[in-house]
Residue, then its C-alpha position, 0 to 999 in steps of 0.5 A: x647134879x643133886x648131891x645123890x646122883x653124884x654119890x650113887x655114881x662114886x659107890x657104884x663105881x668101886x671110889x666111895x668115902x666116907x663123905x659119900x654116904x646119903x642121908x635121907x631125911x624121912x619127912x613123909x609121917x603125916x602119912x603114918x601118925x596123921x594129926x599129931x606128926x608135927x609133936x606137941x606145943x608146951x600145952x600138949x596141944x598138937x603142931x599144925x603140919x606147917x611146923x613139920x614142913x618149916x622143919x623139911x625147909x631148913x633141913x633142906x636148905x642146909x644142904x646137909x641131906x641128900x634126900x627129904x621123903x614127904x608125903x605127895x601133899x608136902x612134896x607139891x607144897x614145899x616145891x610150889x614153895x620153891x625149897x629145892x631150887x638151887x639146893x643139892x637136896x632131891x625131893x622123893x614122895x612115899x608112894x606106898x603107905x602099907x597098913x603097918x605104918x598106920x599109926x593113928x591114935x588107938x589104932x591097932x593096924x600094925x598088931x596085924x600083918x601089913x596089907x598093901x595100900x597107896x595113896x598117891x597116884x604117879x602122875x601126880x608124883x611126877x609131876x614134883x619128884x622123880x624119886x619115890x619110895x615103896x615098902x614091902x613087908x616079908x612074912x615067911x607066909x606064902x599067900x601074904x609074901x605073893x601078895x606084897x610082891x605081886x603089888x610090887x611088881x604092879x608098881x614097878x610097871x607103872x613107875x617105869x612107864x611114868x619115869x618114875x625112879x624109886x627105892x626099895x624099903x623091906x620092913x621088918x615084920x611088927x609081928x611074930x613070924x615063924x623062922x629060926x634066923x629071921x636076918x638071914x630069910x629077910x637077906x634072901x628074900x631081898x635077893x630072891x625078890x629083885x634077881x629077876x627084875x630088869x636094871x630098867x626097874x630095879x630100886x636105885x638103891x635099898x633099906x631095911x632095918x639094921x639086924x646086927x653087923x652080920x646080916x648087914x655085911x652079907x646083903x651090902x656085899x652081896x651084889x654092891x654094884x647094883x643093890x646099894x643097902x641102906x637102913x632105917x631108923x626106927x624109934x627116936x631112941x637116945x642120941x647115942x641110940x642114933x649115932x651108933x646106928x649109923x655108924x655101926x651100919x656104915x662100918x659093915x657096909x651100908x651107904x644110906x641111912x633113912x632117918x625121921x624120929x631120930x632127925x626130927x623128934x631130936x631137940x635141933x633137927x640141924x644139930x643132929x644131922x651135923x652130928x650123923x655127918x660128923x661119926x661119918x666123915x671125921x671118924x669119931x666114936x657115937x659117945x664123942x659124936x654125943x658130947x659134941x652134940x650136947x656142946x653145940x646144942x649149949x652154943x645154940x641155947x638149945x635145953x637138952x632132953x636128957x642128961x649128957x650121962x642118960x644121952x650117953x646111954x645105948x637103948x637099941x639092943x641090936x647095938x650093944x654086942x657091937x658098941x665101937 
């Protein structure tokens, strides 16, 4: 059994811990920044994708995710390559690629509201994963809000019909949208969407962008048995940036964090995520996760990016009021 399948069966079941909480490694940005996903060399030049796909396979083999989210191309790539054989690691593909995560250079996609899109065909997913994620964008406008969820629903046909299991990711809108308490529309809107959908096509599990411990609190403990909240990462932001995040979420009841600038654009991809595992599951504070951090990137020889004083620093406003 892959490491997800046996967290998803101990927090359904009313026994998670701590050492239960899933961490997905988000790898699928070549389906969102295009060429220069893989970062830059020392002459500003961009990485080839391999470098990006080096990177899925030795996040993978340490075994400390339980899922790598790619885009179909690198699943079918890294699973010729044989990177999840004998690993606890699930493979998931992006089936969806909505407009407001177009972010080519110059482009001015996400300064309007996302439209769906998808790419990938699910045969072709099924024929490496059967795990996938698809996104949803909720504006408080009718016609757009019909149209994401009549695509949704769309989806949700097909993916049964092809055996395919998925999550759900709710995107905060990159726009202005009219609503007094946005966290509070957004929760109900998550709720109302999935009521009437069957458990034979319901998400296994959900993300969204963390809005403060009080919205977070209310959609995790809204129906915990059968809609397991998750966050997104957003920004790579600072070090304390992404630790605080995740434990701050844990905290107020989410089990999964779905995580890709913060992993891979940190200095060590391996460093971070023992870092993430060690706020989880050993209980310190993101401020002593971040000095620990700094020490083993030294062990490592690895040159930080920032000072230990300006890593220390948190940027996320949403974080602040709550900092543990």
């Amino acid at each position: 059994m892959k490491s997800l399948d046996a967290k998803l069966a101990r927090i359904r079941s009313g026994q998670y811990t701590a050492r239960d909480f899933i961490i997905a490694d988000a790898k699928d940005g070549d389906m969102a920044f295009g060429a220069v996903v893989a970062g830059t060399d020392a002459n500003g030049k961009a990485k080839p994708l391999r470098a990006y796909r080096d990177d899925m396979i030795r996040v993978t083999q340490s075994g400390l995710v339980d899922i790598m989210l790619m885009s179909l191309s690198s699943t079918e790539v890294l699973t010729r390559e044989g990177a999840f054989a004998n690993t606890p690691v699930t493979p998931a593909a992006r089936l969806n690629d909505t407009t407001d995560i177009w972010h080519a250079r110059g482009a001015v996609y996400p300064s309007h509201p996302a439209r769906q899109f998808r790419s990938a065909r699910l045969d072709r997913v099924r024929a490496v994963a059967d795990l996938g994620l698809f996104s949803v964008t909720f504006y408080n406008d009718l016609d757009r809000d019909i149209a994401m969820l009549e695509a949704y629903s769309r989806f949700r046909d097909e993916a049964t019909a092809a055996g395919m299991r998925h999550f759900l990711e709710v995107f905060n809108p990159q726009i202005p949208v009219e609503c007094p308490d946005f966290a509070a529309y957004n929760n109900d809107m998550i709720a109302r969407c999935l009521a009437g959908v069957s458990h034979i096509d319901r998400p296994v599990f959900l993300k969204a962008a963390y809005n403060g411990p009080a919205a977070t609190e209310e959609i995790a403990g809204y129906d915990p048995e059968n809609l397991i909240f998750g966050i997104l990462g957003g920004g790579a932001g600072t070090t304390r940036d992404c630790l605080e995040l995740i434990k701050q979420a844990e905290k107020y009841g989410a089990r999964v964090a779905l995580f890709g600038r913060k992993i891979y654009r940190s200095e060590d991809s391996l460093c971070m995520l023992r870092a993430m595992r060690r706020v989880l599951e050993e209980g310190v504070t993101s401020e002593e996760g971040v000095k620990a951090y700094h020490g083993d990137l030294q062990a490592a020889g690895i040159a930080p990016f920032r000072s230990l004083d300006d890593d220390l620093q948190v940027t996320e406003d949403i974080l602040r009021p709550n900092i543990a």
